[in-house]
C-alpha positions in Angstrom: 1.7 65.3 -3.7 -1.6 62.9 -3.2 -5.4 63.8 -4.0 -7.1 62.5 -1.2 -10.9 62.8 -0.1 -11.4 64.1 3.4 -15.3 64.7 4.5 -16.5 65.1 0.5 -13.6 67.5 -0.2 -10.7 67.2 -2.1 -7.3 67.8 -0.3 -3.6 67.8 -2.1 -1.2 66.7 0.3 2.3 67.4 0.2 5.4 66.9 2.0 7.4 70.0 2.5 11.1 70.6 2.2 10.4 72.4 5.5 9.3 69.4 7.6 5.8 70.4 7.3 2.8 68.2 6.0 0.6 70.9 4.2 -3.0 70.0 2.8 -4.1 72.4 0.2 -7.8 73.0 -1.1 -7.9 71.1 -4.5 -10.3 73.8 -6.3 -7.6 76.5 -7.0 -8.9 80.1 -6.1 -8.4 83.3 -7.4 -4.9 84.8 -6.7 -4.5 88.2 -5.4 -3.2 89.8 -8.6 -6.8 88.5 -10.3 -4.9 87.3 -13.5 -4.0 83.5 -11.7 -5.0 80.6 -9.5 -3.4 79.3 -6.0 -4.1 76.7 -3.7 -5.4 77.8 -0.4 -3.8 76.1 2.3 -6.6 74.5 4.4 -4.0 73.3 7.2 -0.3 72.5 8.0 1.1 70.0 10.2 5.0 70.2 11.8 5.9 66.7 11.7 9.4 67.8 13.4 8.7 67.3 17.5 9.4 70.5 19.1 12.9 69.4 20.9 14.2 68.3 17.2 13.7 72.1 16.1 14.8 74.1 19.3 16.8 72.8 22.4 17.4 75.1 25.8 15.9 78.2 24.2 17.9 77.6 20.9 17.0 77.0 17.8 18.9 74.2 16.3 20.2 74.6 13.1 19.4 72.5 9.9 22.5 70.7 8.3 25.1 71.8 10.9 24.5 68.8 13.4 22.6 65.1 13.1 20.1 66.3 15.6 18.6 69.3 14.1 14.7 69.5 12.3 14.4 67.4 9.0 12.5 68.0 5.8 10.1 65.0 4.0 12.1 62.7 2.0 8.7 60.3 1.2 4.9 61.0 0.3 2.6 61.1 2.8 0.1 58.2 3.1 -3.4 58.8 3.4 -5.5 55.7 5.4 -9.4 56.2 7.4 -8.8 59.7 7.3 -5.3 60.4 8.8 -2.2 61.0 7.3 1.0 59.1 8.3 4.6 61.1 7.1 7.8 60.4 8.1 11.0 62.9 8.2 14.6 62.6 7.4 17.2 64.1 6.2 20.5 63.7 3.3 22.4 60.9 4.9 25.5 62.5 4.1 24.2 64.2 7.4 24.9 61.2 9.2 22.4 59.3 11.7 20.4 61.3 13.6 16.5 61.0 15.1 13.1 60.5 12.9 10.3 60.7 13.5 6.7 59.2 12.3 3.8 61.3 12.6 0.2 60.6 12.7 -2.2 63.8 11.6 -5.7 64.1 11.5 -6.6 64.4 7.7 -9.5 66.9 8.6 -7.9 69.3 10.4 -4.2 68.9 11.0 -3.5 67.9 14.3 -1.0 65.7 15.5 -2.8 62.3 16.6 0.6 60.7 17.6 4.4 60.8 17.2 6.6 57.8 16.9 10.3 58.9 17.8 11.8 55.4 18.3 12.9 55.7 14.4 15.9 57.0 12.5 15.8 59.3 9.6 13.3 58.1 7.0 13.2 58.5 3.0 9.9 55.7 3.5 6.1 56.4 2.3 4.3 54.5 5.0 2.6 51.7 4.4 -1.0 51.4 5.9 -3.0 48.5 5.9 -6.3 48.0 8.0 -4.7 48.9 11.7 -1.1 48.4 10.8 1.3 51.1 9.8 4.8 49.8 8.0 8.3 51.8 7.7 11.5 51.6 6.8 14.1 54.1 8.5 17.4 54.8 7.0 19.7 52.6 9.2 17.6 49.2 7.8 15.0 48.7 10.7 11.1 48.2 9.9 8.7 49.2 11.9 5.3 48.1 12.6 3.1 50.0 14.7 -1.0 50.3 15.3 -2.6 52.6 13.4 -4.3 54.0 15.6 -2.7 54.2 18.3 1.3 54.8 17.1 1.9 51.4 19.7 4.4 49.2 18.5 4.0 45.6 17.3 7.3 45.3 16.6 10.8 46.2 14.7 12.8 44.1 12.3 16.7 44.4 12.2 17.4 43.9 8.2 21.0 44.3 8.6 21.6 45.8 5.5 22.8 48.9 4.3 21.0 52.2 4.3 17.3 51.6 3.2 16.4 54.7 1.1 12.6 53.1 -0.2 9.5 52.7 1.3 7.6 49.1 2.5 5.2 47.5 0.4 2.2 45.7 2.7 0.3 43.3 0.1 
């Protein structure tokens, strides 16, 4: 999870196991039994597109094939208030499609998608209007910001890359 400021308030946000970015209200509230705290979830996110969850009316399952929905491997980065989270999946699983995802930090709707990626374990790297990351087969990407457009892709020919970039 990250603390993050969005509009004065404070926002944890966290990277689910279910493919979901959730941002949860950082003040804890009182939980329905009155004896302990939860945090209220002020939005959630499916950073899985649509056809990577269900194909011709089916739901695809999770583990049984390489292009079924993934969970978030990485932490999601926080940059001018949107949030950038990629998905992936156990590589044991074998290739299979990513995606990154561009929400907006406020209210949890899905700015852009970038689907020309594998499975990532990557945080993002943002810096100014570029966003950085590494996919599991070993290719970078660098894309606007902004706008999800590419700049352009780097073939490391190297073996799975399992950590994120680093943009100094």
């Amino acid at each position: 999870p990250s603390l993050v400021t969005v509009n004065q308030r404070k926002l944890i946000l966290f990277g689910g196991g279910d493919g979901f970015c959730y941002a949860f209200d950082a003040e804890p509230a009182p939980a329905a039994n009155g004896t302990s705290k939860v945090l209220k979830t002020v939005w959630r996110c499916d950073c899985n597109p649509p056809e990577y969850r269900e194909r011709n009316g089916q739901k695809l399952p999770y583990n049984k094939n390489s292009e079924g929905p993934a969970e978030i491997n990485s932490t999601p980065a926080f940059f001018n208030n949107r949030v950038y989270v990629t998905i992936g999946q156990d590589t044991r699983h074998g290739p299979g499609p990513g995606c990154l995802t561009c929400i907006d930090a406020a209210g949890g709707a899905v700015i852009w998608r970038y689907k020309d990626i594998n499975r990532s374990f990557s945080t993002p790297s943002v810096f100014n209007d570029l966003v950085v990351v590494a996919d599991v087969r070993g290719t970078i990407h660098c894309l606007n910001a902004d706008t999800g457009k590419v700049y352009w892709t780097h073939e490391t020919k190297g073996p799975n890359t399992m950590s994120s970039t680093l943009v100094a």
